[in-house]
DRENMAR-40419 format. One record per atom (N, C-alpha, C): residue number from 1; chain; atom name; x, y, z. Coordinates in nm, 3 decimals. Layout:
NUM / A / CA / X / Y / Z .
...
# end
This chain:
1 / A / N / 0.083 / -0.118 / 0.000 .
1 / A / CA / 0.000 / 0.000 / 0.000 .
1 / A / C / 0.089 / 0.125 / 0.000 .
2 / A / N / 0.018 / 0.228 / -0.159 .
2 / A / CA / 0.152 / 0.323 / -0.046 .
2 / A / C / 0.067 / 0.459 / 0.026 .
3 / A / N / 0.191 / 0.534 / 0.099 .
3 / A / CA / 0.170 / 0.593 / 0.176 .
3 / A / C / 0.118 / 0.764 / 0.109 .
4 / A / N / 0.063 / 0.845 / 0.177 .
4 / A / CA / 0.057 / 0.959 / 0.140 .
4 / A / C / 0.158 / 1.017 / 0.213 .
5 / A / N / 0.148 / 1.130 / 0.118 .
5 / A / CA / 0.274 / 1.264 / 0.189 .
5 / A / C / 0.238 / 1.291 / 0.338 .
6 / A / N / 0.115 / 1.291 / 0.377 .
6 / A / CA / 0.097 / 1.333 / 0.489 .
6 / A / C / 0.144 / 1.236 / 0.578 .
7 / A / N / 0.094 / 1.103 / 0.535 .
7 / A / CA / 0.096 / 1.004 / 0.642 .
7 / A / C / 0.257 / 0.994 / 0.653 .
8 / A / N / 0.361 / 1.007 / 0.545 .
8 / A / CA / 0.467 / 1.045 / 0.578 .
8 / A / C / 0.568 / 1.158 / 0.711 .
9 / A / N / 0.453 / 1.246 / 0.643 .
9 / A / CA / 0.516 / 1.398 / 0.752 .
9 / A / C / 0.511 / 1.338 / 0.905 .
10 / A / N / 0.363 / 1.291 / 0.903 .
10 / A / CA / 0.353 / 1.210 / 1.026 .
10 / A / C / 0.379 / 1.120 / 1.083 .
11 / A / N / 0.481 / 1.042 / 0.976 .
11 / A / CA / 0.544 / 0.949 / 1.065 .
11 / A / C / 0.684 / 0.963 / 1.079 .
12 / A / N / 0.724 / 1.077 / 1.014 .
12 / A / CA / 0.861 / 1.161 / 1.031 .
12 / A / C / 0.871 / 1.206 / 1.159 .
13 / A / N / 0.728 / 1.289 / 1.165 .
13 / A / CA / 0.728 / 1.404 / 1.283 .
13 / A / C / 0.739 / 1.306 / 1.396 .
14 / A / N / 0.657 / 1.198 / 1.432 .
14 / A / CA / 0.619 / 1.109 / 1.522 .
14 / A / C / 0.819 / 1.050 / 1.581 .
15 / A / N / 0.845 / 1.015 / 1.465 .
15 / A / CA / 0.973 / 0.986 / 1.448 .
15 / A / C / 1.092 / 1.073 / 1.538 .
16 / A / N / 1.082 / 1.199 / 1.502 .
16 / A / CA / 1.131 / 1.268 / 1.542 .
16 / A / C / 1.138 / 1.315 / 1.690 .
17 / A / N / 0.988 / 1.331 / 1.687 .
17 / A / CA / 0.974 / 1.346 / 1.873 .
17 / A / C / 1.022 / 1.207 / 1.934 .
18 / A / N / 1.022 / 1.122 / 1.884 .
18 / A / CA / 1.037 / 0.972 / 1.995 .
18 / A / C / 1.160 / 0.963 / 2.017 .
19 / A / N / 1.258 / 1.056 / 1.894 .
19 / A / CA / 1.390 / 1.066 / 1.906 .
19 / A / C / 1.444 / 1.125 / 1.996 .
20 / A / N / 1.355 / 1.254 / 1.978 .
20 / A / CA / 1.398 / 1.344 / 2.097 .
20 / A / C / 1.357 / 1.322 / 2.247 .
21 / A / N / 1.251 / 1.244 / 2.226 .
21 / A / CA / 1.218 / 1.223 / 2.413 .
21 / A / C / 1.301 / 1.057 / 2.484 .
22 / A / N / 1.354 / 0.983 / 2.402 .
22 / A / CA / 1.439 / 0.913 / 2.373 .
22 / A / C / 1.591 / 0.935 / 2.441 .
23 / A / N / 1.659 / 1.083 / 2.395 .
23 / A / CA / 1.781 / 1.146 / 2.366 .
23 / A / C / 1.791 / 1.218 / 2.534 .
24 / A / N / 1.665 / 1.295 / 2.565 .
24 / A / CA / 1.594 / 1.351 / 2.699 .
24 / A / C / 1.644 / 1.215 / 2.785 .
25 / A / N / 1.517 / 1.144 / 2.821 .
25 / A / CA / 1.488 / 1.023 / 2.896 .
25 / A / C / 1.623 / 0.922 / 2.917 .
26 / A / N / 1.723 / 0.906 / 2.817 .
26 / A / CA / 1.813 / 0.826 / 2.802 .
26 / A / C / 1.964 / 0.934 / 2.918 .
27 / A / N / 1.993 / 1.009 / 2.871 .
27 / A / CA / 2.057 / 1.148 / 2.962 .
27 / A / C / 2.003 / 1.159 / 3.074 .
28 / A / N / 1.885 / 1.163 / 3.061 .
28 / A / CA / 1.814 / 1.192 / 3.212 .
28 / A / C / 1.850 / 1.061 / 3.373 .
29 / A / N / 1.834 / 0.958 / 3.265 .
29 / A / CA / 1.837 / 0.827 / 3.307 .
29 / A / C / 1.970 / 0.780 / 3.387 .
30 / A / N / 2.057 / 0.805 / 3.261 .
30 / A / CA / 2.224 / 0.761 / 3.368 .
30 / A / C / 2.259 / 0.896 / 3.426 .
31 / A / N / 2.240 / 1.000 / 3.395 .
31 / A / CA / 2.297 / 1.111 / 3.466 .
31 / A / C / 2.213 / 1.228 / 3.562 .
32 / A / N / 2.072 / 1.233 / 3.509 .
32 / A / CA / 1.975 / 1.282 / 3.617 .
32 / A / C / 1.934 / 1.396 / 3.509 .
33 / A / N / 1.827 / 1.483 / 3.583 .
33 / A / CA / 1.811 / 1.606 / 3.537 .
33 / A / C / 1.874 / 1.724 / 3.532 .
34 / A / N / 1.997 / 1.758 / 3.650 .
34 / A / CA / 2.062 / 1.892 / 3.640 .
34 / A / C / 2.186 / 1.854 / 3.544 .
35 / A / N / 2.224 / 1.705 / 3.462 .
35 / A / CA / 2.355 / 1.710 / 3.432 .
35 / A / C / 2.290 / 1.736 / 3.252 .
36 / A / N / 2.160 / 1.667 / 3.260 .
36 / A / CA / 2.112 / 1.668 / 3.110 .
36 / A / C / 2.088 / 1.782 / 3.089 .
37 / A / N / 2.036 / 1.916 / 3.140 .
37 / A / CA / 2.042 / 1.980 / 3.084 .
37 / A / C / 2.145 / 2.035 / 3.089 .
38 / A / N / 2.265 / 2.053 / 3.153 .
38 / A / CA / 2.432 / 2.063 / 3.130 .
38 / A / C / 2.459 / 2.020 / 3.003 .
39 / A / N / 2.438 / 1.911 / 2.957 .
39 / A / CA / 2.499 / 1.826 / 2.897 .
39 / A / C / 2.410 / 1.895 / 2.722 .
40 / A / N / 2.317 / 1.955 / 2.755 .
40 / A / CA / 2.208 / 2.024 / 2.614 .
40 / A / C / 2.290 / 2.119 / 2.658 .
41 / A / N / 2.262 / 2.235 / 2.758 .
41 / A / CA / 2.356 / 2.368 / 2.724 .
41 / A / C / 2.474 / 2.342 / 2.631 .
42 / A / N / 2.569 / 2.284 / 2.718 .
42 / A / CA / 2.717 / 2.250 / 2.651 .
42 / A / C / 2.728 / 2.215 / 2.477 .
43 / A / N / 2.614 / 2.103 / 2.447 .
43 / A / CA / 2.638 / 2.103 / 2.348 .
43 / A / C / 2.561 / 2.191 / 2.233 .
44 / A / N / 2.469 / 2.279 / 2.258 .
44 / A / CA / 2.453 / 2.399 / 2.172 .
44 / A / C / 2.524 / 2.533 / 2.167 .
45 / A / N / 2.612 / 2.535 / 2.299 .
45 / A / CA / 2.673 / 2.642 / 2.318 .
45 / A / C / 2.864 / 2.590 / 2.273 .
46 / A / N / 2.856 / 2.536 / 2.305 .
46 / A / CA / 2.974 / 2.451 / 2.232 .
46 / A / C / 3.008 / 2.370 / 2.062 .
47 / A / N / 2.908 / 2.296 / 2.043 .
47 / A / CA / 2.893 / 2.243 / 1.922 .
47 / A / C / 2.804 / 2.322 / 1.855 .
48 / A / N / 2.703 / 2.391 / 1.853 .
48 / A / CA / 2.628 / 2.420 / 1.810 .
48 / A / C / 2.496 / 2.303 / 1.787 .
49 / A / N / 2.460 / 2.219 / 1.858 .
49 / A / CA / 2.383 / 2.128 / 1.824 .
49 / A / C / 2.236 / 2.162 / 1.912 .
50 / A / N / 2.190 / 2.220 / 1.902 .
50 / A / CA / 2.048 / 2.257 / 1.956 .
50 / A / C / 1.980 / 2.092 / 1.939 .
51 / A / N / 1.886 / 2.100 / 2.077 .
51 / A / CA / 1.821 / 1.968 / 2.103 .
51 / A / C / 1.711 / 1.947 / 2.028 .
52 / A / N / 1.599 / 2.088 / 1.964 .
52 / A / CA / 1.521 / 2.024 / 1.868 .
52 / A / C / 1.591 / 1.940 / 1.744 .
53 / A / N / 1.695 / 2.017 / 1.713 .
53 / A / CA / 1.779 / 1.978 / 1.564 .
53 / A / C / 1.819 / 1.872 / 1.548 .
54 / A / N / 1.861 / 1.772 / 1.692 .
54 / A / CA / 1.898 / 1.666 / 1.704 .
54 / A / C / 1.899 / 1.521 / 1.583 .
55 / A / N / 1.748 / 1.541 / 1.540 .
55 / A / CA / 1.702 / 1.426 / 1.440 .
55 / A / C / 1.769 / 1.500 / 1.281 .
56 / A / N / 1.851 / 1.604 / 1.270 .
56 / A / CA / 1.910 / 1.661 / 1.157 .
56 / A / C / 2.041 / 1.670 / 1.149 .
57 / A / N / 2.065 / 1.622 / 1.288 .
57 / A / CA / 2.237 / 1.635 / 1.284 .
57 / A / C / 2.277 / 1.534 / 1.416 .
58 / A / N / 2.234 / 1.432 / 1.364 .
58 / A / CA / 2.278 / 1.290 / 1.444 .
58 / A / C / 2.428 / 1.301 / 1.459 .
59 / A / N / 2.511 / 1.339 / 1.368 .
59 / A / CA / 2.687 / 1.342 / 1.350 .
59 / A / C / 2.738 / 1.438 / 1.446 .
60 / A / N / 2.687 / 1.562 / 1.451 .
60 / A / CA / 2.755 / 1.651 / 1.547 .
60 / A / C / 2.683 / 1.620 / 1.660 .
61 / A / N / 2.588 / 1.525 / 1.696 .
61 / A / CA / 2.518 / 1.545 / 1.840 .
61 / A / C / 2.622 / 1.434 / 1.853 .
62 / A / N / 2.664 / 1.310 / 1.808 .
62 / A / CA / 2.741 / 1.190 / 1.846 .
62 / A / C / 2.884 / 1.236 / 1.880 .
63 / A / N / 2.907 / 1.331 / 1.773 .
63 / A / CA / 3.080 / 1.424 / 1.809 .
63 / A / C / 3.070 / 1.485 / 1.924 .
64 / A / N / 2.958 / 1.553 / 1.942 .
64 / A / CA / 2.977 / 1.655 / 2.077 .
64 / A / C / 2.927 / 1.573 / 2.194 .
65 / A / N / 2.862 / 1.471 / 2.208 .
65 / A / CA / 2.853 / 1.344 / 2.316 .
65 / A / C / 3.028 / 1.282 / 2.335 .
66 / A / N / 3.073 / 1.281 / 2.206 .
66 / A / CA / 3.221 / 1.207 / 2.247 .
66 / A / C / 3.331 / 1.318 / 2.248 .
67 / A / N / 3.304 / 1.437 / 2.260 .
67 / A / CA / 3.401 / 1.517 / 2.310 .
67 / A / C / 3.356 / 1.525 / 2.494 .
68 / A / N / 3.214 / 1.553 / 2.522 .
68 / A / CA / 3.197 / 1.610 / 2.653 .
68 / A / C / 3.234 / 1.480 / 2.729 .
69 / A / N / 3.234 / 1.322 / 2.651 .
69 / A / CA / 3.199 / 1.229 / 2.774 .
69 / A / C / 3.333 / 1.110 / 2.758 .
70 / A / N / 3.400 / 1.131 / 2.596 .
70 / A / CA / 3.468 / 1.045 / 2.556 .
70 / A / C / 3.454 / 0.910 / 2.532 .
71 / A / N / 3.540 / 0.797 / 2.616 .
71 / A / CA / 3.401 / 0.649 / 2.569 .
71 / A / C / 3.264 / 0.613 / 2.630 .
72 / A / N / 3.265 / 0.705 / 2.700 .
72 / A / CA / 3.133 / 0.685 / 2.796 .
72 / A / C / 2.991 / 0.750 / 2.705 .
73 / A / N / 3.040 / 0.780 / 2.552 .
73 / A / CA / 2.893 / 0.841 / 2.525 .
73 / A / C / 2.871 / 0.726 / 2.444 .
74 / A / N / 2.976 / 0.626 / 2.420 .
74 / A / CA / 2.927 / 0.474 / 2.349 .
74 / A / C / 2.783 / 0.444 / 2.455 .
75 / A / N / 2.780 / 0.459 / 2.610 .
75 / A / CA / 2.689 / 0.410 / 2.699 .
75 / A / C / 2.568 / 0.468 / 2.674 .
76 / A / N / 2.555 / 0.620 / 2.638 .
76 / A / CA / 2.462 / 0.707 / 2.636 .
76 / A / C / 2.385 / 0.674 / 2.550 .
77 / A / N / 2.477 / 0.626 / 2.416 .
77 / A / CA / 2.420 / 0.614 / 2.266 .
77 / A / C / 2.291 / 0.499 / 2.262 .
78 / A / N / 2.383 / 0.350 / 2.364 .
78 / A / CA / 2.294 / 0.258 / 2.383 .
78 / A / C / 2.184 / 0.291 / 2.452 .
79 / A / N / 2.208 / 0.348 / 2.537 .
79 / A / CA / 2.061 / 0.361 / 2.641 .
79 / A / C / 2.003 / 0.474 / 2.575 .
80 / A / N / 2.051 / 0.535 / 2.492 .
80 / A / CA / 1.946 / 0.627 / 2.432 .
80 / A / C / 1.853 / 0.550 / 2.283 .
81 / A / N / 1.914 / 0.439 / 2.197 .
81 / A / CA / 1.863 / 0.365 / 2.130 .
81 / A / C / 1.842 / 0.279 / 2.178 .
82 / A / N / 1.827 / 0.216 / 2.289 .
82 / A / CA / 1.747 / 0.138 / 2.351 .
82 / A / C / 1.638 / 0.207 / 2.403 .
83 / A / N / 1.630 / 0.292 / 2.426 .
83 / A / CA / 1.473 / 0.341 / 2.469 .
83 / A / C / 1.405 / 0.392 / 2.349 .
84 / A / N / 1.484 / 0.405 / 2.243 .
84 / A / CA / 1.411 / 0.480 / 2.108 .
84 / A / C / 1.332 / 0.325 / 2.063 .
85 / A / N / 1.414 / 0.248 / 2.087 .
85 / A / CA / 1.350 / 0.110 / 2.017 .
85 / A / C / 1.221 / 0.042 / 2.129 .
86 / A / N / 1.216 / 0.079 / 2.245 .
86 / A / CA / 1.136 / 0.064 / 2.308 .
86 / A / C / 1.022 / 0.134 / 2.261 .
87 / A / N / 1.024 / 0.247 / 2.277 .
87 / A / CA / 0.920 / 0.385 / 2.215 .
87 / A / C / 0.867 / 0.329 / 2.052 .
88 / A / N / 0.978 / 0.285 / 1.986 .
88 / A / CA / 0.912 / 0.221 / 1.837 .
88 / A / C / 0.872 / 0.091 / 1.875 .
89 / A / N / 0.885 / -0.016 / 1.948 .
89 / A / CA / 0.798 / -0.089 / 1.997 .
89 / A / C / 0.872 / -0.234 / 1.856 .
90 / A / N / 0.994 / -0.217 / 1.844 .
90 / A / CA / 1.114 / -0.262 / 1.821 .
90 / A / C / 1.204 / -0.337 / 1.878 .
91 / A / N / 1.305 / -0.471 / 1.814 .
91 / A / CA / 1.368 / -0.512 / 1.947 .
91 / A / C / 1.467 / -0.444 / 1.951 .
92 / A / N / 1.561 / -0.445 / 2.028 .
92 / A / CA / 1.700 / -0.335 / 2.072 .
92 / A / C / 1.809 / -0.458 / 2.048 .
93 / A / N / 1.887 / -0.469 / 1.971 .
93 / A / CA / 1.989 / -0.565 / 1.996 .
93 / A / C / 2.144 / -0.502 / 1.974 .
94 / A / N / 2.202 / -0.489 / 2.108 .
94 / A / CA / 2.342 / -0.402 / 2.115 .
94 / A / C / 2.459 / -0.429 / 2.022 .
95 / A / N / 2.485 / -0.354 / 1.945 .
95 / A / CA / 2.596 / -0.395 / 1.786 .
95 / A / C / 2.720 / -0.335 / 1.830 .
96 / A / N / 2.832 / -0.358 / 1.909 .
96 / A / CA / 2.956 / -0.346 / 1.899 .
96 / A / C / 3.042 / -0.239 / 1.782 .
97 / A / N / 2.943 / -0.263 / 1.649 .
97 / A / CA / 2.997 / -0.181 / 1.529 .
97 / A / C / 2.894 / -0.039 / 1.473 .
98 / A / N / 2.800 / -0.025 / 1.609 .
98 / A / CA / 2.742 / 0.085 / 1.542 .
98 / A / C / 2.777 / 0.159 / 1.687 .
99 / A / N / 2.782 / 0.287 / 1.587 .
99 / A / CA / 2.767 / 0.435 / 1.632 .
99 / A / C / 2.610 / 0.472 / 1.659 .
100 / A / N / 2.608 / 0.608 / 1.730 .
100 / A / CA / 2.474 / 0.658 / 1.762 .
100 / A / C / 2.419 / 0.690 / 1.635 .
101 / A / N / 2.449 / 0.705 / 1.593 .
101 / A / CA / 2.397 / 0.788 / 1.391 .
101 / A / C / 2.350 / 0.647 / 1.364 .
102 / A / N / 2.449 / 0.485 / 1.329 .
102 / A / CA / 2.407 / 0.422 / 1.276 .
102 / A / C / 2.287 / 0.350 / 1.337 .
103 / A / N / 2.247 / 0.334 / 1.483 .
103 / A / CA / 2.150 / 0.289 / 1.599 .
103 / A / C / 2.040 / 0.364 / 1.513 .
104 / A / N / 2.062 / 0.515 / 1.535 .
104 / A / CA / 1.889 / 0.552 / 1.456 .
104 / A / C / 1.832 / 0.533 / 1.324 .
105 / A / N / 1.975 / 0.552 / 1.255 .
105 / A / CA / 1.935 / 0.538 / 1.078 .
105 / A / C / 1.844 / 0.359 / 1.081 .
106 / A / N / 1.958 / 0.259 / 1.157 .
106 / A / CA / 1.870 / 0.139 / 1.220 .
106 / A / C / 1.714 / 0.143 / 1.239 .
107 / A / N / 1.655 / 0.196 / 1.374 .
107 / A / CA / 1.536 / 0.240 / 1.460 .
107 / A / C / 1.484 / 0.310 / 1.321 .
108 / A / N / 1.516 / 0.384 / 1.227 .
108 / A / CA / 1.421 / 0.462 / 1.149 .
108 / A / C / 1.361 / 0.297 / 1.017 .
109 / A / N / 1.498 / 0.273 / 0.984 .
109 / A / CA / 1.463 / 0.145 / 0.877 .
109 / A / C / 1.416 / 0.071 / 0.935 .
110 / A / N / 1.383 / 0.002 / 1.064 .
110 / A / CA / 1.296 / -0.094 / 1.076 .
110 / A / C / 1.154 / -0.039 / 1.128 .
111 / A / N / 1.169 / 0.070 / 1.173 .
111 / A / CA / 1.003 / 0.143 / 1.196 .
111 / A / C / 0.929 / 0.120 / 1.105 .
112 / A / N / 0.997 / 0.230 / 0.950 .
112 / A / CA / 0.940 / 0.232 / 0.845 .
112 / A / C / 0.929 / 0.114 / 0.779 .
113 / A / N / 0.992 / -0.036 / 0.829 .
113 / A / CA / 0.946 / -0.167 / 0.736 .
113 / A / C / 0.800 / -0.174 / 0.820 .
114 / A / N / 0.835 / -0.180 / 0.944 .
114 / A / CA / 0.722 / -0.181 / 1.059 .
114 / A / C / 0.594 / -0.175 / 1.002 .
115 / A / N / 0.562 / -0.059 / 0.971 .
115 / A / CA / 0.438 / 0.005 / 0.956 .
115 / A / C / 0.423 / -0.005 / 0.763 .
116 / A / N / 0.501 / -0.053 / 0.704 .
116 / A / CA / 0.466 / -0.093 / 0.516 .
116 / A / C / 0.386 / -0.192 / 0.576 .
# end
């Protein structure tokens, strides 16, 4: 069946927020609330990566996670695509060879087989 443009936008947009409350919830989770939003200041005021923009610039949010945290944002990445795959209602299976960029481009291709 295919899809309309709209039903697209909307499953972009849908997409997008689950990313972002995902990215929230996952930060929030190992480090609390006063460090996550540390951790958003720093990286818009530093990288330039603003937290709506997040789902547009997966590369500089993963660079500026591994400058502020070093190997410890490999941890962030998982528990932040592990709850994205929870939220898509997806299984989560931890890959040794992916990055945070490749986890969502992941979570987005099996959503969208998901719902064809």
């Amino acid at each position: 069946m295919t899809r309309t443009v709209i039903e697209e936008t909307r499953r972009d947009a849908r997409f997008r927020h689950l990313l972002l409350e995902s990215a929230d919830e996952g930060i929030r989770g190992v480090l609390g609330e006063g460090p996550r939003q540390a951790v958003f200041y720093h990286l818009e005021n530093r990288f330039q990566v603003r937290r709506e923009k997040i789902p547009e610039d997966l590369e500089n949010f993963q660079n500026g996670l591994a400058k502020i945290f070093g190997p410890g944002a490999r941890v962030l990445a998982r528990v932040i695509a592990r709850r994205l795959c929870e939220k898509l209602e997806i299984p989560f299976s931890p890959r040794n060879d992916y990055d945070f960029k490749m986890y969502v481009e992941d979570c987005k291709r099996r959503y969208e087989e998901k719902r064809d």
